[in-house]
N, C-alpha and C positions, 0 to 999 in steps of 0.2 A: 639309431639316434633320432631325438624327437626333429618335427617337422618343422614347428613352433611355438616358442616362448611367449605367457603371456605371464608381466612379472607385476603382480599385484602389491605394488607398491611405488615410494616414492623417493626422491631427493639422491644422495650417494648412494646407498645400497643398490636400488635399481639403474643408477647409471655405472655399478661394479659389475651386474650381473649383467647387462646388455655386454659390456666389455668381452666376458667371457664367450659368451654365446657367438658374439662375434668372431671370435679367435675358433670357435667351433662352428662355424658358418652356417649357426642355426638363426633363422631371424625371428624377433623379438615382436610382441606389441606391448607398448608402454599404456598404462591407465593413466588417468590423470582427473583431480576437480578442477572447474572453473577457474580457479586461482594459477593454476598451475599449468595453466594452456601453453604457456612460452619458457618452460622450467628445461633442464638440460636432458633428462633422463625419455623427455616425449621427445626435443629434436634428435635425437641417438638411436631411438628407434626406428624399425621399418616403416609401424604403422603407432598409430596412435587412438585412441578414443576416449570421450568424456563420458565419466560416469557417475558426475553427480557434482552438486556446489561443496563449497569449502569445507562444512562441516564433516569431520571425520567419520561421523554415521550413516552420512549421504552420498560417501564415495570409498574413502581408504576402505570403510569397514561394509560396506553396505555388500554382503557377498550374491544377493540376487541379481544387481548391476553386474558386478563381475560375471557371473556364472554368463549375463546375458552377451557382455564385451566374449568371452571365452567363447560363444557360440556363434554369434557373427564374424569372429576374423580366422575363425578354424585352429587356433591353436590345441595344440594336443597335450601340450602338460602348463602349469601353474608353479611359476616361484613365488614367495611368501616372501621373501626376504628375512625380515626382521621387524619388530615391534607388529601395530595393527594385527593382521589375523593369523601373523606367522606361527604361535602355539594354539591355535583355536581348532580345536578335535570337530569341531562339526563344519568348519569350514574344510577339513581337508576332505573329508569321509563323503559330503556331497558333490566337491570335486571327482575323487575317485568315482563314486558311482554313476559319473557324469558319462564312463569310462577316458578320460580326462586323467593323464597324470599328475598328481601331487608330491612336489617335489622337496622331500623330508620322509620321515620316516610314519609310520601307521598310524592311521588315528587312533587305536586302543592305546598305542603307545605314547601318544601323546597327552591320552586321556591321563592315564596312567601317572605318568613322571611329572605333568602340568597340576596333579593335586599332592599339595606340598606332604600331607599326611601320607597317602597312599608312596611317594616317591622314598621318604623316610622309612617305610617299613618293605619297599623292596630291596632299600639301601645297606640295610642292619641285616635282612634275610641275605646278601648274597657277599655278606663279609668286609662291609665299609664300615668304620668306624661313623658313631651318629652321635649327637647333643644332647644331651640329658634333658626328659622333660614328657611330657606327656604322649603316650602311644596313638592317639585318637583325638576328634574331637573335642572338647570341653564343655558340659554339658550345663554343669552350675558352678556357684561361686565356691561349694563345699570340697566339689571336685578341686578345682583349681587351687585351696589354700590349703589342700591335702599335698596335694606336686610341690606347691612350692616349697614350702614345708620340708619337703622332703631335699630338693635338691637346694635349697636356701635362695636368698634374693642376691641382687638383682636379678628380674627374669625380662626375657622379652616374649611379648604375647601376637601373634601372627595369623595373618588371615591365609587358610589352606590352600583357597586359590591367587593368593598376593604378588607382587612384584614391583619391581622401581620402586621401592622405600616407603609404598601404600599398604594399608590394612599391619600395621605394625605399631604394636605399643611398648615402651620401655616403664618398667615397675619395679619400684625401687624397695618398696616395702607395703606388707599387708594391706595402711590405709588406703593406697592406691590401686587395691586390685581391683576391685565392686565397678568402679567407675568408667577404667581401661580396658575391662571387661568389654562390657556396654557399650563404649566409641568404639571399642575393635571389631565387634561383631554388626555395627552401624556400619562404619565404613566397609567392612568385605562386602556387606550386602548393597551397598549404594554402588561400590565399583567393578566390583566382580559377580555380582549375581549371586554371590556365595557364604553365608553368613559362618561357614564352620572353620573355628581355630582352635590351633593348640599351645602351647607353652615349652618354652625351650629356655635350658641358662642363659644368662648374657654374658659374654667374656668383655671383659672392661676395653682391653687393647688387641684385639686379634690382628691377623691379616688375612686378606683375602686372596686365595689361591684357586686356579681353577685348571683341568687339563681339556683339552681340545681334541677330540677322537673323530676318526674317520671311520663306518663302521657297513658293512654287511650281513649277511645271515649266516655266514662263515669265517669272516675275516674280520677283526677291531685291528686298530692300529693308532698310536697315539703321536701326537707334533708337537710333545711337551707340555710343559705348563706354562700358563701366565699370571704374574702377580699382579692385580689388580686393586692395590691395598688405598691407592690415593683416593679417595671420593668426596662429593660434593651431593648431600643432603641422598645420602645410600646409594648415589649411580657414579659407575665411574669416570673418571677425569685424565688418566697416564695408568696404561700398561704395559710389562716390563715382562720379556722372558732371555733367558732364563728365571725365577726368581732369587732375587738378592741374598735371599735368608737361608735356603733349603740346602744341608748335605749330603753328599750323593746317595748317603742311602736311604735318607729319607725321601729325595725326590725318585728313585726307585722304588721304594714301597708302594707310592701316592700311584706313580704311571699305572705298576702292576696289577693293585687292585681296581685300579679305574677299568681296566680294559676288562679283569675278570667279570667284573660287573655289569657292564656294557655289553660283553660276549654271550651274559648268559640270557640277557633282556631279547635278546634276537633285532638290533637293533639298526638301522641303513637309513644310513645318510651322515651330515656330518651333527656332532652333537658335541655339547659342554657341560663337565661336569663340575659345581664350583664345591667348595670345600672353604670352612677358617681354619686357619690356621692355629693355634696358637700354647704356647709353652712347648713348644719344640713340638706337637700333636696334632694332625688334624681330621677335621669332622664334617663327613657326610652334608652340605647346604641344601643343594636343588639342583636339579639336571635343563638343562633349556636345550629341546629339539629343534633346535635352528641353527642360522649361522650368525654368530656375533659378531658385534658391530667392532670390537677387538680382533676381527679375526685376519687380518692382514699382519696382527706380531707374528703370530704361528705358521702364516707363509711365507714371510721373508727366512724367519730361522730355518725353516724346515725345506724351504725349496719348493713349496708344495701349493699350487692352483686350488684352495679349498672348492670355490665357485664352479669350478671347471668338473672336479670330481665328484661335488652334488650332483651334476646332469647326470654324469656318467655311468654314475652306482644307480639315478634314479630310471633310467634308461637300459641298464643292462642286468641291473639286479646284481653285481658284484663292481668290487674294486679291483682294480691290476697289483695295488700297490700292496707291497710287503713290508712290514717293519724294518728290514735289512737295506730297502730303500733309502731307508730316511737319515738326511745327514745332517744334524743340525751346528751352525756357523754363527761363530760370533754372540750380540748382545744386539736388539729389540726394543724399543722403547718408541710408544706409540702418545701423542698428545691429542686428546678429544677438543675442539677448539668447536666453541659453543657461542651462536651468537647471545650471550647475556654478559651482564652488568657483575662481575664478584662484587665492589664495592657496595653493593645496595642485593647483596645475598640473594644473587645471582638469576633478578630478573632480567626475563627477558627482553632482547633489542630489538624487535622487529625493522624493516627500514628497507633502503634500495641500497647497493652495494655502489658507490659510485665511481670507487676506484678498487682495482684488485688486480695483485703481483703475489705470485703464488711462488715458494721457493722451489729450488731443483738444486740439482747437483750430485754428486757421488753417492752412492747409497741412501738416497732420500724421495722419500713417495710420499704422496700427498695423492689421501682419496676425497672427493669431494663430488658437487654438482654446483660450486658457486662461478660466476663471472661479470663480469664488468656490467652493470645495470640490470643485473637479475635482484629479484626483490622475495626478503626473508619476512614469510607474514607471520603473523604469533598464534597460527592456529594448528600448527603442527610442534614437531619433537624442532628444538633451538640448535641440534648438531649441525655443524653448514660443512664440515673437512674436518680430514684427521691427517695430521702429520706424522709419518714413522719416518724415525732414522735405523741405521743399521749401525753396527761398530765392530772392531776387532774385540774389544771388549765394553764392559760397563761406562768406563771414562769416555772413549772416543765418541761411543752412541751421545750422552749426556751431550759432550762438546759440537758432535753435527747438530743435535738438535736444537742448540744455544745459537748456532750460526743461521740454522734452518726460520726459527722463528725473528729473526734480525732481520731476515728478508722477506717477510710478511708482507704487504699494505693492503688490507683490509679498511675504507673509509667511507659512512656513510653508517655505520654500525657499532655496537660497541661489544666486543667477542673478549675471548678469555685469554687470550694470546701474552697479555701483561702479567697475566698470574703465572702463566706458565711458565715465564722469565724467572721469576720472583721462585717458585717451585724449586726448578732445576739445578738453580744458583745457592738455594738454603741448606746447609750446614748438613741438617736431619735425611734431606732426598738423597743429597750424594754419598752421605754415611748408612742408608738402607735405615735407617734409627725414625720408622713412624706406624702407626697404625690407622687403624681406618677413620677414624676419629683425628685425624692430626689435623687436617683441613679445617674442619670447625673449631678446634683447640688451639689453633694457631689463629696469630694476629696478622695477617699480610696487608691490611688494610685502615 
């Protein structure tokens, strides 16, 4: 087992991961910018150190700091967490050759699955159903109004290296392809360094489905799927598993080929493969080699420490755990509570928190890093806690977490906790009746 943990990152995630490491009495050093000198995730840890001002280039991401925090307090492996450098192939590969553990799966692998094209055509080679629309690149407009052409409009056009709802354009017809074109391959290169996209149909209503695998060089193993259909401007907002829509044999088709594919990839650590859903079919999306910020649905269902079996796999080079293992209980349902405004389209609140009463009770966790006079600045990601209830089934989960959010006080800030009321209670959530689009197509405000 490693000696210790340096978890390159901040806010909940890294005070999830400190949690874990604890309960495996490995010790931790936390990084941190300026801003963040008195944050929860640096008092939780053993050690701590600063590695640069607020700006995210200057510290979260800045990996020569790190590399240098990693070399001064002797840690021997690296968590990533999530978002910042968590899928960044040359941040884990200078780790590794640090001989420095990196704690996720390979950087080729990640090279690999992190470019949406390349991940597409591993997807179709190892038998996952994939989106209709262009194999490669897109190299001119001749090319692209061939594709369309062919699979008809609406299309949406994507930047290869994209994510969080960036480098993405929706086209609706011919006149607007020239142009969408243009902004789309503008923004992949402004934000990803990566100017190549390709073109996929657009399904008007889908949902978003994704399953959660634990994986070694010999063993995948999967802790179900999560629906993750509810969103707020393409990121998610309420994850749900079981998902509400799926029939047993469709959600065993999804599990089996997710793992076939996963299995063949040679792939360790814990990983998510999302898919849309839609007309009873679903399609091959993106793989993200890390651990997700939903990923507390698929532990409570499943019984299963995902944090704890990252070290473990990354540490021993296998998992213990067997399919046969896994027993999944009840119903799931997890709510992203974001410090922003919905009513004014969901900017952010920056602020000091000046009262906070966090719920508890029977089946109900709440992952966070907020408390009474800690201060939410607007230069990072706006998540501040995530509330998951459990239930015997879909109703009971709905209902803890109707009671869970009633015991809120969040003051000093303006979070999303109201919408989630408004959410839980509307007609369409508790009837499974929305797609991903329903958030913005609906009026709550």
């Amino acid at each position: 087992m490693f000696k210790k943990i340096l978890i390159a990152n901040r806010g909940e995630i890294a005070v999830r991961i400190i949690r874990a490491c604890k309960e495996l009495n490995i010790p931790t050093v936390a990084i941190h910018s300026d801003v963040d000198k008195d944050a929860m995730h640096v008092r939780l840890a053993e050690e701590s150190i600063c590695i640069g001002s607020h700006k995210p280039q200057n510290s979260y991401l800045n990996i020569a700091a790190i590399m240098t925090a990693v070399d001064v307090t002797g840690a021997d492996a690296v968590h990533p967490g999530y978002g910042f450098l968590s899928e960044n192939y040359h941040f884990a590969e200078i780790v590794n050759k640090s001989n420095i553990k990196f704690i996720g799966p390979s950087a080729e692998i990640m090279k690999k699955m992190g470019n949406k094209i390349e991940a597409k055509r591993i997807a179709k080679k190892f038998g996952l159903p994939v989106i209709e629309g262009s194999d490669g690149n897109i190299n001119s407009l001749e090319e692209a109004k061939k594709i369309c052409s062919s699979i008809g409009y609406p299309i949406l056009i994507k930047a290869s290296a994209g994510g969080g709802g960036k480098g993405m354009k929706l086209v609706k017809n011919e006149n607007e392809l020239n142009d969408s074109l243009s902004l789309t391959k503008l923004e992949a290169k402004t934000y990803f360094g990566n100017d190549e996209i390709y073109i996929e149909k657009f399904f008007e209503k889908p949902r978003h489905i994704e399953v959660q695998i634990l994986s070694d060089k010999t063993t995948t193993i999967h802790l179900g799927e999560r629906d993750c259909t509810v969103q707020r401007k393409h990121q998610k907002l309420i994850e749900e598993s079981p998902s509400p829509v799926l029939n047993e044999s469709t959600r065993q088709d999804l599990l089996n080929k997710t793992i076939e594919m996963v299995s063949k990839l040679n792939y360790e650590g814990a990983g998510t493969v999302e898919y849309i859903y839609n007309n009873g079919k679903f399609f091959f999306l993106e793989m993200n080699t890390r651990i997700q910020v939903e990923h507390p649905v698929s532990e409570i269902i499943a019984g299963i420490d995902i944090v704890k079996e990252q070290i473990k796999i990354a540490s021993t080079g296998k998992t213990a755990l067997k399919q046969s293992d896994i027993n999944f209980r009840g119903h799931v349902i997890e709510c992203r509570i974001n410090a922003e405004d919905p009513s004014k389209n969901f900017q952010p609140s920056p602020g000091t928190i000046d009262v906070c009463h966090l719920p508890a009770g029977f089946r109900t966790r709440v992952d966070g890093a907020i408390f009474q006079g800690c201060k939410i600045t607007p230069h990072y990601d706006s998540l501040i806690c995530k509330l998951i209830c459990q239930g015997r089934n879909r109703t009971e989960a709905i209902q803890r977490l109707q009671r869970s959010l009633d015991e809120f006080v969040l003051e000093g800030i303006t979070t999303t906790i109201e919408l989630h009321k408004k959410i839980l209670s509307h007609k369409k959530f508790i009837n499974s009746d929305f797609d991903v689009n329903w958030l913005a197509n609906e009026s709550f405000y």
